[in-house]
Every structure is written in structure tokens, then in C-alpha cells.
LUMZA-268654 format. One line per 8 residues: number of its first residue (from 1); their letters; for each residue x, y, z of N, C-alpha, C, O. Coordinates in steps of 0.2 Angstrom, whole numbers, plus 5000, padded with zeros to 4 digits. Each point is the difference from the previous one (the first is absolute). Layout:
// LUMZA-268654
NUM) a) X:Y:Z:X:Y:Z:X:Y:Z:X:Y:Z ~ ...
This chain:
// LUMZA-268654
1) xxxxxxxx) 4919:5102:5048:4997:4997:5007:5004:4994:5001:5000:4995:4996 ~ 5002:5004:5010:5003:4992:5001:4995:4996:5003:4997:5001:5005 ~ 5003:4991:4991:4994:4998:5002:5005:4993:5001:5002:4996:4996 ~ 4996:5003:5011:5004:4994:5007:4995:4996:5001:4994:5001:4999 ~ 5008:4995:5003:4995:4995:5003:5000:4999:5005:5001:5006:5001 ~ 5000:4990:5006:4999:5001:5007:5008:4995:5000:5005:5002:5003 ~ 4994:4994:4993:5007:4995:5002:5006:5002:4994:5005:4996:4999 ~ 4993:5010:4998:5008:5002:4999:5002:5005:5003:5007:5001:5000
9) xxxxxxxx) 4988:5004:5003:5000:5004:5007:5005:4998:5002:5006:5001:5000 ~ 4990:4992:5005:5002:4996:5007:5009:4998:4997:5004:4999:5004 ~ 4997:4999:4989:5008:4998:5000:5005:5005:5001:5005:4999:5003 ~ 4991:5008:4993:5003:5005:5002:5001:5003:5004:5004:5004:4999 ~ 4992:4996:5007:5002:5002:5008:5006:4995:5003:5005:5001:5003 ~ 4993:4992:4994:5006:4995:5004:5006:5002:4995:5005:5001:5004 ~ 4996:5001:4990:5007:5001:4997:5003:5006:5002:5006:5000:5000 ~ 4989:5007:5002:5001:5006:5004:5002:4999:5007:5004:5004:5002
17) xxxxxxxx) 4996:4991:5001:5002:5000:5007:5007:4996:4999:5004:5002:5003 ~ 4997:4991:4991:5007:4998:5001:5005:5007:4996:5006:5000:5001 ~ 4991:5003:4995:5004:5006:4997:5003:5005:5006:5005:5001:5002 ~ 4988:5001:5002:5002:5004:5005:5003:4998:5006:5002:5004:5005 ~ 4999:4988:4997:5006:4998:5003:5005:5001:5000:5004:5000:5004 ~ 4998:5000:4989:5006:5002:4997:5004:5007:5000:5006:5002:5002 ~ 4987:5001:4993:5004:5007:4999:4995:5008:5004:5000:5005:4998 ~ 4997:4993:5007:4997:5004:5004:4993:5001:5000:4997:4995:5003
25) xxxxxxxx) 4999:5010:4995:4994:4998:5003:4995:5000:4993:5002:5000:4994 ~ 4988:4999:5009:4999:4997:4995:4999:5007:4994:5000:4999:4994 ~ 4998:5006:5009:4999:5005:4996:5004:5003:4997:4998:5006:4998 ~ 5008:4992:5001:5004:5004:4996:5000:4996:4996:5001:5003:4994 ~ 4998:4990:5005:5000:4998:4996:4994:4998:4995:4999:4998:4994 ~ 4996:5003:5010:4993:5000:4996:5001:5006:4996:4999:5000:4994 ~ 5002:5005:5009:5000:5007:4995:5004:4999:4993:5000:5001:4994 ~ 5005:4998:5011:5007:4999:4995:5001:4994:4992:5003:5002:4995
33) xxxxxxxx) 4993:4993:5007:4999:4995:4994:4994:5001:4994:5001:5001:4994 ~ 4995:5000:5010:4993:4997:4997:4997:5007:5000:4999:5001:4994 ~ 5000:5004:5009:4998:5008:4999:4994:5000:5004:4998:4996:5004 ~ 4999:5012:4994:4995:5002:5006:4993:4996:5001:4996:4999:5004 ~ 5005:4998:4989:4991:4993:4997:5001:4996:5008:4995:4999:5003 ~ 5007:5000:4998:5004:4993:5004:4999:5002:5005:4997:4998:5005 ~ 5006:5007:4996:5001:5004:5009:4994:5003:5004:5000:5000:5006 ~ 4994:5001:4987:4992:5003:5003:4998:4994:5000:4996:4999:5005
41) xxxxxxxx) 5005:4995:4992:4995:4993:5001:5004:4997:5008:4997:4997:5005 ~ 5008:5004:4995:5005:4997:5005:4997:5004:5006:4997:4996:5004 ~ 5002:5012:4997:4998:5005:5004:4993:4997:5003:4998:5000:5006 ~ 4997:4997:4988:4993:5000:5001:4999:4993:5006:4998:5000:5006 ~ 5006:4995:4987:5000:4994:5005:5002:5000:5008:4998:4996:5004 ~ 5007:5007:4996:5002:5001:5008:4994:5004:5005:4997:4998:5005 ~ 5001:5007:4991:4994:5004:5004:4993:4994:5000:4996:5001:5005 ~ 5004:4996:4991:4994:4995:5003:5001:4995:5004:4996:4997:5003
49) xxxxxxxx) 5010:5001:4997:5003:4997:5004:5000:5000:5006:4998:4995:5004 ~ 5004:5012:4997:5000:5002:5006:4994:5003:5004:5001:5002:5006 ~ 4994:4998:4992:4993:5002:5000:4997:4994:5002:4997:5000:5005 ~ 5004:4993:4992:4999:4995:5000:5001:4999:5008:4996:5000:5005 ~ 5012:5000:4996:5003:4997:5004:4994:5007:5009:4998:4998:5006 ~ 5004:5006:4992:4997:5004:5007:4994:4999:5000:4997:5001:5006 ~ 4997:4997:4988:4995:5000:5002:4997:4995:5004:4996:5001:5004 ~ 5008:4992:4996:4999:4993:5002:5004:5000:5009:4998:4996:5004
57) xxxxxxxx) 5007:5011:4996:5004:5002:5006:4992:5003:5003:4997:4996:5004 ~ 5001:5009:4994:4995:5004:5003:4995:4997:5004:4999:5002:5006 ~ 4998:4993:4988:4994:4993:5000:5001:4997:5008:4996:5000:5005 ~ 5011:4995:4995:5001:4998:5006:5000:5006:5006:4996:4999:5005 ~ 5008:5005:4995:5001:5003:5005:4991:5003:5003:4998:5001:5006 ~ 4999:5000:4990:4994:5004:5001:4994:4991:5001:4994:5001:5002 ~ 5007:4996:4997:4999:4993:5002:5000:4999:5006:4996:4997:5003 ~ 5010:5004:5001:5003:4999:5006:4997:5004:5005:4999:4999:5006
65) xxxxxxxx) 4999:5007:4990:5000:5006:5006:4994:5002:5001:4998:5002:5006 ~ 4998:4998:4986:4992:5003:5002:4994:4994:4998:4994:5000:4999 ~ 5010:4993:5000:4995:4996:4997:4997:4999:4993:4998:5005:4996 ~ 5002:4988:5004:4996:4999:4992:4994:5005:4998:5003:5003:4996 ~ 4993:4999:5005:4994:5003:5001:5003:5009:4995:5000:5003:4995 ~ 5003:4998:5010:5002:5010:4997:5006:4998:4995:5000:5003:4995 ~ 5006:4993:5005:5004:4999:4997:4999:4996:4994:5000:4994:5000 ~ 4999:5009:4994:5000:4996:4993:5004:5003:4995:5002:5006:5000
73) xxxxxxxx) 4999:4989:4995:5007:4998:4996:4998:5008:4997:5003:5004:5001 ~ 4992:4997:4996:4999:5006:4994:5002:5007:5005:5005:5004:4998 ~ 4992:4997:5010:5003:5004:5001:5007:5001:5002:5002:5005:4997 ~ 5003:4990:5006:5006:4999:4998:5004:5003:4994:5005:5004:5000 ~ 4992:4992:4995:5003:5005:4993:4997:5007:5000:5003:5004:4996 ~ 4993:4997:5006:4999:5009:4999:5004:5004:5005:5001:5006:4999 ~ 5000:4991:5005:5005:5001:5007:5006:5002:4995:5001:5005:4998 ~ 5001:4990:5000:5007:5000:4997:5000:5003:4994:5005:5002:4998
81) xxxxxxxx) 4992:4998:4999:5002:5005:4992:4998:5008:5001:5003:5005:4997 ~ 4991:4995:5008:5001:5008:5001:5004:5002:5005:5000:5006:5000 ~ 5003:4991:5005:5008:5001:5004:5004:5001:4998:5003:5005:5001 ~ 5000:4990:4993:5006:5001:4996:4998:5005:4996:5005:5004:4999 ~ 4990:4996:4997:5000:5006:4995:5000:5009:5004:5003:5005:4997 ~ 4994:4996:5008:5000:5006:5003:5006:5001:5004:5001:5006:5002 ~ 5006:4988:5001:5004:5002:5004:5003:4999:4994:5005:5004:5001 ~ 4996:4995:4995:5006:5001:4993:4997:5007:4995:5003:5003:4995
89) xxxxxxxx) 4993:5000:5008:4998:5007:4999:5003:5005:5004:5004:5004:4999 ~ 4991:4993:5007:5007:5003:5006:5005:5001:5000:5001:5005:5003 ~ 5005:4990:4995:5005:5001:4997:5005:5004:4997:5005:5003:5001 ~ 4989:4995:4995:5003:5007:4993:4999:5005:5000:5004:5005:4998 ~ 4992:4995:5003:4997:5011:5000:5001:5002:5006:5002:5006:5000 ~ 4999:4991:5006:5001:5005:5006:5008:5000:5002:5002:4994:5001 ~ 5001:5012:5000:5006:5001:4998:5004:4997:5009:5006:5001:5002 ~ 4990:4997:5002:5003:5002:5006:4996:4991:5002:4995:4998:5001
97) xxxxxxxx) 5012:4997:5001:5001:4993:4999:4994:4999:5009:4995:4997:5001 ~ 5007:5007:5004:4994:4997:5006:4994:5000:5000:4996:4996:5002 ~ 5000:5011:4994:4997:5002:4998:4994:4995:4996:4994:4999:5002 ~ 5010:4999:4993:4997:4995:4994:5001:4995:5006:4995:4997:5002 ~ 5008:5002:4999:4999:4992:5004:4997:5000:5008:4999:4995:5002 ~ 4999:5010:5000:4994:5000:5007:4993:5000:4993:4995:4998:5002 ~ 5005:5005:4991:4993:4999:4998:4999:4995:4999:4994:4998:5000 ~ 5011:4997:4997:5001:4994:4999:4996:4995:5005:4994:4998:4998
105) xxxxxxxx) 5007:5002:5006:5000:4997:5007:4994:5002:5003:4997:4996:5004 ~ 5000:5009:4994:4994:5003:5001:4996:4997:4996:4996:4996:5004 ~ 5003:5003:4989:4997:4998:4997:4998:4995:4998:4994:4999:4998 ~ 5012:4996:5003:4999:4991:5002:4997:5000:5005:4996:4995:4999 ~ 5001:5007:5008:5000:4999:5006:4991:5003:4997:4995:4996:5002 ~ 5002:5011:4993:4996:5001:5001:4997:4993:4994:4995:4998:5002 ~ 5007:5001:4995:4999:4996:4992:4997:4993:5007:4994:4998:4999 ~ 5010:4997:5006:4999:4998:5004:4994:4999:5002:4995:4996:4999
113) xxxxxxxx) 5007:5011:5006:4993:5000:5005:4993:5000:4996:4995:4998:5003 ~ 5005:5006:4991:4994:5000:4998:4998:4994:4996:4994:4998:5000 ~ 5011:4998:4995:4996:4994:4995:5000:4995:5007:4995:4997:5000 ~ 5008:5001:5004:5001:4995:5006:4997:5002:5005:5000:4996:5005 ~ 4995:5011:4996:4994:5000:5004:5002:5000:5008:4998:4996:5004 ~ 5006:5006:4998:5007:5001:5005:4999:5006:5003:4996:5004:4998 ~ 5008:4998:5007:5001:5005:5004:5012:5000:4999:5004:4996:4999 ~ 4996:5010:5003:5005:5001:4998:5005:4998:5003:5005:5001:4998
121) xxxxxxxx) 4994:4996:5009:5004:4990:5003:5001:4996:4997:5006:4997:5000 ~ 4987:5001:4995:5001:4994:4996:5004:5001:4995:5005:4996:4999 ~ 4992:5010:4997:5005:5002:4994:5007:5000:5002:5004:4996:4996 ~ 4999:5007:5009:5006:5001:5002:5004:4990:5002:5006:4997:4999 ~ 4989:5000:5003:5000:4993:5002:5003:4998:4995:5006:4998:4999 ~ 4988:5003:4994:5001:4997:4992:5008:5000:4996:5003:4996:4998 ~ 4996:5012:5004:5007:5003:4997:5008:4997:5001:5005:4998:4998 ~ 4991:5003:5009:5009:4995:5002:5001:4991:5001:5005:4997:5001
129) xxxxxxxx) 4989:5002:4999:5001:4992:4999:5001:4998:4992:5004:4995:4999 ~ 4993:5010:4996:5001:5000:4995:5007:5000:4996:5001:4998:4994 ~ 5003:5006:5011:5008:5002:4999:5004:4994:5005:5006:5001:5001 ~ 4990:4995:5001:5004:4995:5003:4999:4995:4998:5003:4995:5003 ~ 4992:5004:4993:4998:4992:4995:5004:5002:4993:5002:4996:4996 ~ 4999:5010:5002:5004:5003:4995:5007:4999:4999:5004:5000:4996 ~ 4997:5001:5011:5010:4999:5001:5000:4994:5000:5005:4998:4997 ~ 4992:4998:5006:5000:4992:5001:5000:4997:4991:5005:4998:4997
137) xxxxxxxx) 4990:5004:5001:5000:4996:4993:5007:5004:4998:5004:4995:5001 ~ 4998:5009:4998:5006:5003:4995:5006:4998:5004:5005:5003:4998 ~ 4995:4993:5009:5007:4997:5001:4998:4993:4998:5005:4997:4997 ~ 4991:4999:5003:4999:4994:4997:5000:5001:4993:5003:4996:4997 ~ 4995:5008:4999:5001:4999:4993:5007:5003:4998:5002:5000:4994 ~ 5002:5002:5010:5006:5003:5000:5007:4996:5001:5005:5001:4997 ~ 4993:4994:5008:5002:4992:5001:4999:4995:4995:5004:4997:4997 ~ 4990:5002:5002:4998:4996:4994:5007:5003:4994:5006:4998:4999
145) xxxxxxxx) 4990:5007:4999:5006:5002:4994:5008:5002:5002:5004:4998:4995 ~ 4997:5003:5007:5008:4999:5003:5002:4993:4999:5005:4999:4998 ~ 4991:4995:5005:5001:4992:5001:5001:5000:4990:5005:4999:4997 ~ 4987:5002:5000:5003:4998:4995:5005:5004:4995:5002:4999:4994 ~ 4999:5007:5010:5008:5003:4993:5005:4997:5002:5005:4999:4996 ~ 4996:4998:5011:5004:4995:5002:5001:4995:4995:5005:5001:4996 ~ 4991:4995:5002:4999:4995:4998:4999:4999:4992:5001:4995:4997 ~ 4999:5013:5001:5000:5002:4994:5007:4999:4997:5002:4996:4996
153) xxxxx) 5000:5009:5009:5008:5001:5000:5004:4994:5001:5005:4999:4996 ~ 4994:4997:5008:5003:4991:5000:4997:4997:4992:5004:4997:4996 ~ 4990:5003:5004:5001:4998:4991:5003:5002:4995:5002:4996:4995 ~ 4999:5011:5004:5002:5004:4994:5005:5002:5003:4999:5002:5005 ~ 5007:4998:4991:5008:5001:5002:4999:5007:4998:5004:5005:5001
């Protein structure tokens, strides 16, 4: 078992990204070096990451839309881990790509309407403001990080 600590993680996500400026992406080389120990802790961390990251999308957007009152942080997370985990179900097992993705779509909208105490306006309201505070944050963090691979890359020849 590999046992990391947060800030040897953290060096090696920044050493993965000057590696893979280099020599192409991150997971060829996470596989490629260090093996599959590294690639499920690496896989985990991302997935709370990003569970993280949409639950606090959701929070706000459902903040904006149906008010403090029906919008709370717990429901949020249960929005988002039982969304991802059922459309990554969807995914997998239903062989036909529109199909998984209208139950997808279904399923966030009923996941919505029902922890946010909503009608199917609101939910729909939620869903797409949701996806538009989403793309906002992922070109700001997209710019960020591009600024500093700039600035990486002007340090380190």
C-alpha cells in the first residue's frame, strides 16, 4: 500500500504537469512511472475533487434560483454524488450514447426537483445556470493555469 501525504501528492501533481508539458499527457505518465497504486489514488482524488467542485456549482446555482430556505449544502452533495454516480452508470451499461444521456439529464433534473423542492422550471432553471457557473469557473481556472504554465515555463528552461 502507498502511503503519501497531501504535500507529496501536491509536488507530484506539479512535477506531472512540468513532465507532461513536455512529454504529452498526465496519464501516461502516471501509469507509466509510478503504476496502478498511484493512478486509483490519483483517479479518487480527482473524483472528490470534482464532486467538491459541482457540489459548491450546484449550492450556488440553486441559491440564485430557489433560495436559501430549499437550497442546502448537504442536499447539493447528494445532488452531485448520486448524479455522477448514476449517469456514470448510464454510461456504462447502456449501450446506446442518446439514450444514457436523455436518462442522465433526466435524472439530475429529477435528483433537482425533488432535494430543491422545485417544479420542473426551477430544476431546469438550476440545471442550466448550474452549467453556466461551471463553464465560467473552468475558463477562469483554465486561464489561471495556463498564466502560471507560462510563467513556469519562463522559470525552468
Amino acid at each position: 500500500m502507498i502511503n503519501m501525504t497531501f504535500a507529496s501528492m501536491l509536488r507530484f501533481v506539479l512535477l506531472a504537469s512540468l513532465i507532461a508539458r513536455r512529454e504529452g499527457s498526465w496519464w501516461n505518465n502516471i501509469i507509466g512511472e509510478l503504476g496502478r497504486g498511484l493512478a486509483i489514488i490519483f483517479s479518487l482524488v480527482l473524483f472528490f475533487v470534482s464532486l467538491l467542485v459541482l457540489t459548491v456549482v450546484l449550492y450556488l446555482a440553486g441559491l440564485i434560483v430557489v433560495g436559501g430556505k430549499r437550497a442546502r449544502f448537504t442536499d447539493a452533495l447528494i445532488i452531485a454524488l448520486v448524479g455522477t454516480v448514476l449517469s456514470t452508470l448510464f454510461s456504462l451499461f447502456i449501450p446506446y450514447l442518446l439514450i444514457g444521456l436523455l436518462l442522465s439529464i433526466l435524472t439530475w433534473l429529477l435528483l433537482i426537483k425533488s432535494l430543491y423542492e422545485t417544479g420542473w422550471l426551477g430544476a431546469l432553471a438550476v440545471g442550466i445556470l448550474a452549467i453556466i457557473i461551471f463553464l465560467a469557473v473552468m475558463i477562469l481556472l483554465a486561464l489561471f493555469f495556463g498564466i502560471l504554465a507560462i510563467i513556469i515555463g519562463l522559470l525552468i528552461p
